[in-house]
C-alpha positions, 0 to 999 in steps of 0.5 A: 613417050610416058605411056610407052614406058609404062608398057614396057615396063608391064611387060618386063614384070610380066615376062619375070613373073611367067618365067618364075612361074614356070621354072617350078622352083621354090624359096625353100628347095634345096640348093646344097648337096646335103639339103638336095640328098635329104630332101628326097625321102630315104631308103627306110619303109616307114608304118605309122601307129596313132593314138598309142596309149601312154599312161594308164587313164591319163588320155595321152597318147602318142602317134608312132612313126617308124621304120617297118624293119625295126633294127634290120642289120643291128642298126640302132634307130635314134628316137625324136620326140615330138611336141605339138605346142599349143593347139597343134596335131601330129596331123599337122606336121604328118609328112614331116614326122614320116619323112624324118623315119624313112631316114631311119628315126623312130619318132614319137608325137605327142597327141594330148585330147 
């Protein structure tokens, strides 16, 4: 009888594991209409320009993410500044920084050498 329990037992936690593993859902996707509508990229092409010189010989640079049609239809781009902390890369956080300029953000990311 004990050993029947712990067989049903290994197959519940099999049948659970499966079936979270096969609905392809994530903890962090989206659950609320706002956070579904802007996990999806936006409607703005983006281009990317790296390592833009800041400062005449300071070796800082900045990667440039951006809505290809720059102030279409007057539209006024808010900026994002990017801090990569220590030891970080725009690299690192690329899709992110792309993402937030297909909705229309003009961000730059700081890239110190």
């Amino acid at each position: 009888m004990k050993a029947m329990r712990g067989y049903w037992l290994v197959l519940v936690v099999c049948l659970v594991a499966r079936t979270a593993w096969a609905s392809n859902t994530h903890v962090d996707d989206p659950t609320g209409a706002i956070e579904r509508q802007y996990f999806v990229d936006g409607p703005w092409a983006v281009t990317t320009k790296k390592r833009v010189p800041c400062g005449k010989g300071h070796g800082f640079a900045m990667d440039l993410f951006y809505p290809v049609n720059l102030g279409a239809h007057n539209f006024k781009h808010p900026i994002v500044t990017w801090g990569n902390g220590t030891d970080g890369k725009p690299s690192n956080v690329k899709y992110f920084l792309r993402h937030l300029a297909t909705w229309g953000f003009v961000v730059a990311a700081s890239n110190v050498q």
